[in-house]
N, C-alpha and C positions, 0 to 999 in steps of 0.2 A: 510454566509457559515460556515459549521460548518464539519472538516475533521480533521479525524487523519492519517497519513502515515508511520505506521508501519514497519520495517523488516520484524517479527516474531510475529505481535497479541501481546495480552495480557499477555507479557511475567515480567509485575514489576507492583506493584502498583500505580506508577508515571499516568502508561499507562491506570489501570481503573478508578483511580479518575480523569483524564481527561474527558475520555469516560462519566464517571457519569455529570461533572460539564457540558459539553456540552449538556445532551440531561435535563440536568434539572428536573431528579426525582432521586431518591432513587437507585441503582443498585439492588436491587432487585426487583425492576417493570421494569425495562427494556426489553423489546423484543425485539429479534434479528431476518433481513431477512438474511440469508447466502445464498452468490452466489461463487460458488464452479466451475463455469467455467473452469478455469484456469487448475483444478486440471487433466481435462479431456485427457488433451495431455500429460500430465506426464507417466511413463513408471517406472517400481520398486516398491520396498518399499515408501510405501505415509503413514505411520503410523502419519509421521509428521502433517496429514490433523487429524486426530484421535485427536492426540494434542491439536490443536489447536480448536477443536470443543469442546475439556475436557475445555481447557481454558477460555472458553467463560460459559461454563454448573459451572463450579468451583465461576467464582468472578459475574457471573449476573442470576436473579434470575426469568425472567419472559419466555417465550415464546422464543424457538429458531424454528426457520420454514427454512427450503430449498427449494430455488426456482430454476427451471432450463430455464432459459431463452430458450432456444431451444424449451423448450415444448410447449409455452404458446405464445398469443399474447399478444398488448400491454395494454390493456384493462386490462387483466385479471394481469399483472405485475402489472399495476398501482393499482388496487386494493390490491394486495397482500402490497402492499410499505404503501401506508394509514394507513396500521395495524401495521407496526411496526416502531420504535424508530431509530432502527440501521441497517443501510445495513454494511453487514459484508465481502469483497468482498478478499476469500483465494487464494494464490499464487499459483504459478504451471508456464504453460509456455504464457511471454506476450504478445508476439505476436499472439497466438490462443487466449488469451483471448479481444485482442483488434479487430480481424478481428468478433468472437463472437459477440461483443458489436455493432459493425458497422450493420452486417447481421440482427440483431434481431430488427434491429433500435431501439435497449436499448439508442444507444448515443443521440437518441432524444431529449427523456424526462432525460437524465444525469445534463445539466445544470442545471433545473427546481430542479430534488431530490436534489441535491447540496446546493441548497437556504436553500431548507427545511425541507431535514433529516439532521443525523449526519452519513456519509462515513467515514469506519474503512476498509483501506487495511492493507493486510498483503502478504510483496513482491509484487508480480507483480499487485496484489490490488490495491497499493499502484504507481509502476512506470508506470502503464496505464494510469492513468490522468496528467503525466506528459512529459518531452521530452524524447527520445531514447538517450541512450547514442551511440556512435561511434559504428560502423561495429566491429572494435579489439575489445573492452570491451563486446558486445555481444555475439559473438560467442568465441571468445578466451576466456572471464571470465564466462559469464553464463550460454553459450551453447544455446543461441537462435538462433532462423531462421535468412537467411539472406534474405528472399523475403520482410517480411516487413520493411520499412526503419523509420518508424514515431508511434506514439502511438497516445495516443489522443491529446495533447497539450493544455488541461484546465489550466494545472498551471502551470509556466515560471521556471519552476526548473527541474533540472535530479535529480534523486532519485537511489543511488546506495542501494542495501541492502546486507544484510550477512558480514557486516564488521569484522574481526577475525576472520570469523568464519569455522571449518573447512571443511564446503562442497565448499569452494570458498577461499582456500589460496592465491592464485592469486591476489585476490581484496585490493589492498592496496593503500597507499595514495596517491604514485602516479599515479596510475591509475584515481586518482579523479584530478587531477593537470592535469593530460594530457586533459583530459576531456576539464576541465576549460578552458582549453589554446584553445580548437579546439570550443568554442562555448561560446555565453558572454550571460550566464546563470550562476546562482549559482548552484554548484555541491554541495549537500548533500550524503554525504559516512557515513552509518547508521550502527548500528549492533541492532543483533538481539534484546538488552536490551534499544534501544531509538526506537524514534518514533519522527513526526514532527506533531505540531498543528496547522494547518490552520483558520485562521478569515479571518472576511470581507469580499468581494465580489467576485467572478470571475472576473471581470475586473481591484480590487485592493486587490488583496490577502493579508495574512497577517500572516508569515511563522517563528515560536518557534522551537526550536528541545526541547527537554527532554529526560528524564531515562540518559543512559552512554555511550561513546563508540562512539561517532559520529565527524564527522571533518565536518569542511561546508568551499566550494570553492568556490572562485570567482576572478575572472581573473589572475587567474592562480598563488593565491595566498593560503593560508590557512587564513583565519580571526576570524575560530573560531573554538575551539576544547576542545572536552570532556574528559578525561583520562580514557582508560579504567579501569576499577576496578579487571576484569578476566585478565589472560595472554590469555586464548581462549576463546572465548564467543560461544556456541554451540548453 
């Protein structure tokens, strides 16, 4: 298994020579599939998705394509994934992007891509293959729905993102403590300038944080932690 777990994308070089050394060629032959799901429920200014597709056009050099799961069956997804290096899967709202992935029967064949591409979330990218944090931390910190209660539960971790940062002042360490205490899970609280690197298998994952800014929980303790470098990390 070969995953990165982004906040914010490709926001440090830490985060593309990652990206490089996993898919094992040059970043400038890399091709990107972008699944922009997420972004669909969103409401406002989404310049941020603009960004983040700059940052992906900026540090790699091959082929960026956008797929829309809604449009397409599975056949034609699969084919589309064969052609590229990296599924690039942007944040927005997770609960519409997890019920998305369930309808489309994308979570099908997720296991399977898992093995054998390289998965780059960014936010809810990123906390869809992983566990829900609490009812309070959702709606109270990142304004999610409260009909969905679970995400996908591929990898044994909560993934919080936006740490410092100012769309989500609310999100602080103890909010990843409390977390901890209510579920025996490692809580990873990320900011926009880390990312986590996933190895090994879905059944024995194998979980790095990198870049800056991140705290990792576990029962309801702190065991590891990054110093930010920013007073605010945007």
């Amino acid at each position: 298994m070969k995953v990165i777990l982004a906040s914010s994308g490709f926001t440090n070089e830490e985060i593309v020579k990652s990206c490089e050394e996993l898919v094992g060629k040059p970043r400038t032959e890399i091709n990107f599939l972008v699944l922009n799901e997420a972004i669909k429920a969103e409401i406002g200014d989404c310049r941020w998705f603009i960004d983040g597709l700059q940052e992906i056009a900026m540090n790699f050099g091959g082929n960026i394509e956008l797929l829309d799961l809604q449009a397409h069956d599975l056949s034609y997804v699969r084919a589309r994934i064969a052609e590229c290096d990296v599924i690039f899967c942007f944040g927005g709202q997770t609960d519409y992007l997890k019920e998305v992935i369930e309808e489309t029967k994308f979570v099908e064949i997720l296991p399977e891509i898992l093995e054998k591409k390289v998965w780059v979330g960014s936010s809810a990218g990123s906390c869809v293959l992983c566990y829900k944090e609490g009812k309070g931390t959702s709606v109270g910190v990142f304004g999610e729905t409260i009909e969905n209660r679970y995400y996908l539960e591929l990898l044994p971790i909560c993934f919080l993102p936006h740490f410092r940062s100012t769309w989500f002042p609310q999100l602080t360490k103890d909010v990843a403590l409390q977390e901890s205490r209510n579920m025996d899970l490692p809580v990873y609280l990320m900011s926009d300038k880390s990312a986590i690197v996933v190895k090994g298998t879905l059944e024995k994952p194998e979980f790095r944080a990198i870049g800056y800014g991140y705290v990792v929980v576990e029962k309801g303790k702190i065991v590891e932690e990054n110093e930010v470098t920013d007073p605010v990390i945007q």
